[in-house]
C-alpha positions as CSV (number, residue, x, y, z in Angstrom):
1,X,12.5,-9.1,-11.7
2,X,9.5,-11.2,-10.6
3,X,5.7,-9.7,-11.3
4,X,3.1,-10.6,-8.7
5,X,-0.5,-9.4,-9.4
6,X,-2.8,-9.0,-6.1
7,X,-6.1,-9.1,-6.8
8,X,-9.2,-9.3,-4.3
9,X,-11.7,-11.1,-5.5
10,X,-15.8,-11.2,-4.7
11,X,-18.7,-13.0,-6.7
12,X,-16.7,-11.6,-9.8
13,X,-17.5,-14.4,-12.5
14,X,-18.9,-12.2,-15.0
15,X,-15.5,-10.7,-15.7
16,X,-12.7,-12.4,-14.2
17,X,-11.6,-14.5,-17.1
18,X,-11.3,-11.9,-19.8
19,X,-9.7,-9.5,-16.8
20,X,-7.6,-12.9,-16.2
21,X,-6.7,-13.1,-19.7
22,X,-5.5,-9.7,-20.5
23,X,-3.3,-9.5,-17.6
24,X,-1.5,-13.2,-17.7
25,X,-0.3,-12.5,-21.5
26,X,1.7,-9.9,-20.3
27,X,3.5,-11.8,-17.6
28,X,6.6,-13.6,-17.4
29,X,6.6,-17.5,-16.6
30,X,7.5,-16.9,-12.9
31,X,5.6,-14.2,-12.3
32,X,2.3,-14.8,-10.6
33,X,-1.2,-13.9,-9.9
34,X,-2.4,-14.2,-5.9
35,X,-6.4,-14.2,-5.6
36,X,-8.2,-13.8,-2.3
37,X,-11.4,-15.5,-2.6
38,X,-13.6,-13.8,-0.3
39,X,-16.8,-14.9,-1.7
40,X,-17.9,-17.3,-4.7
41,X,-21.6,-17.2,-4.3
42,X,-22.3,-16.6,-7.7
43,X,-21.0,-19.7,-9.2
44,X,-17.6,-18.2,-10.2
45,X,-16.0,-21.1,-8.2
46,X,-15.8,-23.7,-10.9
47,X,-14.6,-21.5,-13.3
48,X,-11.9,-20.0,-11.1
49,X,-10.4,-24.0,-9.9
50,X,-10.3,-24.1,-14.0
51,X,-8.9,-21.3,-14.7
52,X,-6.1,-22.1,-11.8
53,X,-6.1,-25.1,-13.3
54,X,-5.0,-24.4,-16.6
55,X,-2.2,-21.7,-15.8
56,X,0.1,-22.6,-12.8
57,X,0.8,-18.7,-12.5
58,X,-2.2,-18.2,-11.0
59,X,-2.8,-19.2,-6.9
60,X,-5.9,-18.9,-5.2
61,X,-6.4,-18.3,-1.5
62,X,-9.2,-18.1,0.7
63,X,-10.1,-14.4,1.4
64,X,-10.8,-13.2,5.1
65,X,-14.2,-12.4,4.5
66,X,-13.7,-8.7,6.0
67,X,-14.6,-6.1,3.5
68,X,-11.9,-5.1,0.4
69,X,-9.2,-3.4,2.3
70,X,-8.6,-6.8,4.0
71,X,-8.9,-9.1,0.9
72,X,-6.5,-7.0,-0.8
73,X,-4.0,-7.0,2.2
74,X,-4.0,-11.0,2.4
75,X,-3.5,-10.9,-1.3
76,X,-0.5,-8.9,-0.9
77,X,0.9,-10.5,2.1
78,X,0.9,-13.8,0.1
79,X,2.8,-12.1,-3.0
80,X,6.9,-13.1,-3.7
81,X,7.1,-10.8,-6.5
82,X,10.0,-7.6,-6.4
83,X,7.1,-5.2,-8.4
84,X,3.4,-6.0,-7.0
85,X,0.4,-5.0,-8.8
86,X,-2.9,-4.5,-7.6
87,X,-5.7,-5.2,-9.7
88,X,-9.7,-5.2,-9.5
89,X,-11.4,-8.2,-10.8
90,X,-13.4,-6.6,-13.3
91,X,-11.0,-4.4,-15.6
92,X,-9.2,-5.2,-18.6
93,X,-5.3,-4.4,-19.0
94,X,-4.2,-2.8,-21.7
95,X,-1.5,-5.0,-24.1
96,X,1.8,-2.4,-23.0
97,X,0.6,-1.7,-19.3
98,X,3.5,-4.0,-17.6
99,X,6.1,-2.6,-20.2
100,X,5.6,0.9,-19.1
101,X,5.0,0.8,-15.3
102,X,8.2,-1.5,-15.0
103,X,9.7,1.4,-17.2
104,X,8.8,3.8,-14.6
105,X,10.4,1.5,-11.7
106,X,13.6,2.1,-13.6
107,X,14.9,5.4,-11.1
108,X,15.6,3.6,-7.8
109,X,13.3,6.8,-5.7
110,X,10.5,5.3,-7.2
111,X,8.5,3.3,-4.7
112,X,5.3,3.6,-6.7
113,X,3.6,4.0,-10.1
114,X,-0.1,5.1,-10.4
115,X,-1.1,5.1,-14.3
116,X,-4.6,6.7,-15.5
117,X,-7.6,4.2,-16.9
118,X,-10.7,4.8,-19.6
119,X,-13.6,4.4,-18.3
120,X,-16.0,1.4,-20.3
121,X,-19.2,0.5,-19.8
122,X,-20.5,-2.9,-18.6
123,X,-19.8,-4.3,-22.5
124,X,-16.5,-2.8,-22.3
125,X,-17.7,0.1,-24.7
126,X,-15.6,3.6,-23.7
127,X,-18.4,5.4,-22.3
128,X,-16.8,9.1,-23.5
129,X,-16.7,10.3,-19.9
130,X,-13.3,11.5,-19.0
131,X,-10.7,9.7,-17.6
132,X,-9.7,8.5,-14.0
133,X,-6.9,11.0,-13.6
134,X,-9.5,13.6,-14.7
135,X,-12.2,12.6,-12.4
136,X,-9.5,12.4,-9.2
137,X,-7.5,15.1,-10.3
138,X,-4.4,12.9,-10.4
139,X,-1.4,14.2,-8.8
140,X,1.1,13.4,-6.2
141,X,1.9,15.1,-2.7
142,X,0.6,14.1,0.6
143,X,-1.6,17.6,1.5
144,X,-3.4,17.1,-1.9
145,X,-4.3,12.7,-1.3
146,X,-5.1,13.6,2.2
147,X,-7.5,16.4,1.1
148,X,-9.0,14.5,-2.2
149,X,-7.5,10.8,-2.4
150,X,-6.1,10.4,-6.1
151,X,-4.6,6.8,-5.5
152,X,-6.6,4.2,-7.3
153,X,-5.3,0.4,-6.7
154,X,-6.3,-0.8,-9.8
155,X,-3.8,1.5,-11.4
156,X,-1.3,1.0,-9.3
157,X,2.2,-0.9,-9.0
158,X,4.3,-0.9,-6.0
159,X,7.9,-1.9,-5.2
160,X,8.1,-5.0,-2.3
161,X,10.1,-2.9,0.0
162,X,7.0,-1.0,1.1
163,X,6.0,-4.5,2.5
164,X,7.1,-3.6,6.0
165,X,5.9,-0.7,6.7
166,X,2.3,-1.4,5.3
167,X,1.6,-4.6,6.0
168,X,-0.8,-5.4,8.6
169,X,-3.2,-2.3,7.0
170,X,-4.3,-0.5,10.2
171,X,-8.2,-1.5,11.0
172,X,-9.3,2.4,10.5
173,X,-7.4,2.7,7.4
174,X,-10.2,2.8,4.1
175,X,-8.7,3.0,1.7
176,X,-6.1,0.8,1.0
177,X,-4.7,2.3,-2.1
178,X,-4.2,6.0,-0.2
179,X,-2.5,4.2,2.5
180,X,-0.1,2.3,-0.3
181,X,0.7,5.7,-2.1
182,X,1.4,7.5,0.8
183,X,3.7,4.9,2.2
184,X,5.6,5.6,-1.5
185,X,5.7,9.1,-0.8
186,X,6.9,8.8,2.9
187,X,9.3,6.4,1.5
188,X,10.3,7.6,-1.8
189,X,8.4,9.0,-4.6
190,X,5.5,8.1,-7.0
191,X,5.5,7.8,-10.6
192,X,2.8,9.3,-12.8
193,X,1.6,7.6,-16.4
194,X,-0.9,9.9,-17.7
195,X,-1.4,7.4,-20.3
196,X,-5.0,5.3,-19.5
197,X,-3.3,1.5,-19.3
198,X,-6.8,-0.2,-18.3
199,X,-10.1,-0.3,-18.9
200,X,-12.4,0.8,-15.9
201,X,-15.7,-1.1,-15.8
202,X,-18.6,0.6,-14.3
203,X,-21.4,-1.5,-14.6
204,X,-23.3,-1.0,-11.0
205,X,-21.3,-3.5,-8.5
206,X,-18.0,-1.5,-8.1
207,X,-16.6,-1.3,-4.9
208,X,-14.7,2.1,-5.9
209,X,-17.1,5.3,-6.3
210,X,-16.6,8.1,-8.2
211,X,-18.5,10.0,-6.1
212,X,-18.0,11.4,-2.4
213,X,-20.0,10.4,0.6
214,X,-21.7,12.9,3.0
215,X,-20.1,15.9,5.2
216,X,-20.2,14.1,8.1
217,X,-19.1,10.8,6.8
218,X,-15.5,12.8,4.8
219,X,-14.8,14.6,8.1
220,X,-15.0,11.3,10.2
221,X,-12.8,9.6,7.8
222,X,-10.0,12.7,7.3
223,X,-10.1,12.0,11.2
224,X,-8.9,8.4,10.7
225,X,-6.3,9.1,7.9
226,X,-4.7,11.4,9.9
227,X,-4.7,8.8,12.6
228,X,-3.2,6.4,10.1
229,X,-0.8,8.8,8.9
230,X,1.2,8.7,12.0
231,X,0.9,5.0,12.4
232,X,2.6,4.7,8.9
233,X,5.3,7.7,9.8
234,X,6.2,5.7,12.9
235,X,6.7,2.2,10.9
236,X,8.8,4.2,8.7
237,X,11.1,5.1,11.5
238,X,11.5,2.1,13.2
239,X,12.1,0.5,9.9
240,X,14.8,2.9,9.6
241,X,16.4,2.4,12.6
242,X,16.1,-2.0,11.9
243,X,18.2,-1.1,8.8
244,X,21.2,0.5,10.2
């Protein structure tokens, strides 16, 4: 079973290598690591041709240069791997996180595996504050992720036969992890690991927030996600109907 790691990368040369590091010891030597290179601004360039450079497993691409939801989506069109992980470029992976989420894979309804994360602080000091699943309220079912999304790519893993049906990412979709874990549920099931497998950085330049926006703003996007909902239901069917 072949591994491919998607992550979408952006001025992230602070963190990459250790992030890098703790993720390629637990790979396979055909497994591989796809980064979209939206933006290198801040020097990280060098260091990512070297890096690249020193393990084969890891392939750079140049990034669309359209917001996150559209780096990550090139990075996962470019993956060949049967179980694709998404992953931020600023966490660590914790030393058994592979073993268990391809342990999860094992029953064949699983399309999907979302594990928890500790939160550290810019140092990679645990910070004490709880953990991701207790912040989202982690839990499966589509009323509950429509309502309050609980799908966080970085802790997520996803089998390549969802490629179809979510591949391209629909332009009003914002969230490309709800869209991912939905497509699971539609599809299949999810598989929870309560266990905390990375390390969630905060240090000021995340591109995921804790928090929620304004009124307004959550009503306007429910809007969309419902839009987007149909979209994927539809994909699914024709899908379907191609594999008869």
């Amino acid at each position: 079973m072949k591994i491919s790691v998607a992550m979408a990368y952006y001025n992230g040369g602070a963190y990459v290598e250790e992030q890098l590091s703790s993720i390629l010891s637990q790979l396979g030597e055909d497994d591989e690591v796809i980064v979209s290179v939206d933006a290198a601004a801040d020097g990280s360039g060098e260091l990512l041709s070297r890096l690249a450079g020193e393990d084969a497993r890891i392939r750079l691409i140049e990034g669309p240069a359209k917001g996150v939801v559209k780096n990550f989506e090139n990075a996962i069109a470019h993956c060949g791997g049967d179980i694709i992980f998404l992953s931020d470029q600023d966490d660590v992976w914790k030393a058994d996180k592979v073993e268990k989420v391809l342990r999860a894979f094992q029953k064949a309804d699983v399309k999907a595996v979302l594990h928890n994360g500790e939160i550290v602080d810019a140092q990679g000091k645990q910070t004490g504050d709880p953990t991701l699943f207790e912040w989202r309220g982690s839990r499966v079912g589509l009323w509950k992720n429509f309502l309050k999304n609980s799908y966080i790519g970085c802790c997520m893993a996803f089998r390549r036969e969802l490629l179809p049906v979510i591949l391209p990412i629909p332009e009003q979709m914002y969230m490309h992890d709800y869209w991912i874990g939905t497509a699971a549920e539609l599809c299949g099931r999810v598989g929870l690991i309560k266990k905390p497998l990375i390390e969630y950085r905060r240090h000021g330049g995340n591109v995921t927030e804790l928090s929620h926006g304004s009124l307004a703003f959550m009503l306007k996007k429910r809007v969309d996600l419902l839009r987007c909902f149909f979209i994927l239901k539809d994909r699914i069917r024709r899908q379907r109907l191609r594999e008869r």
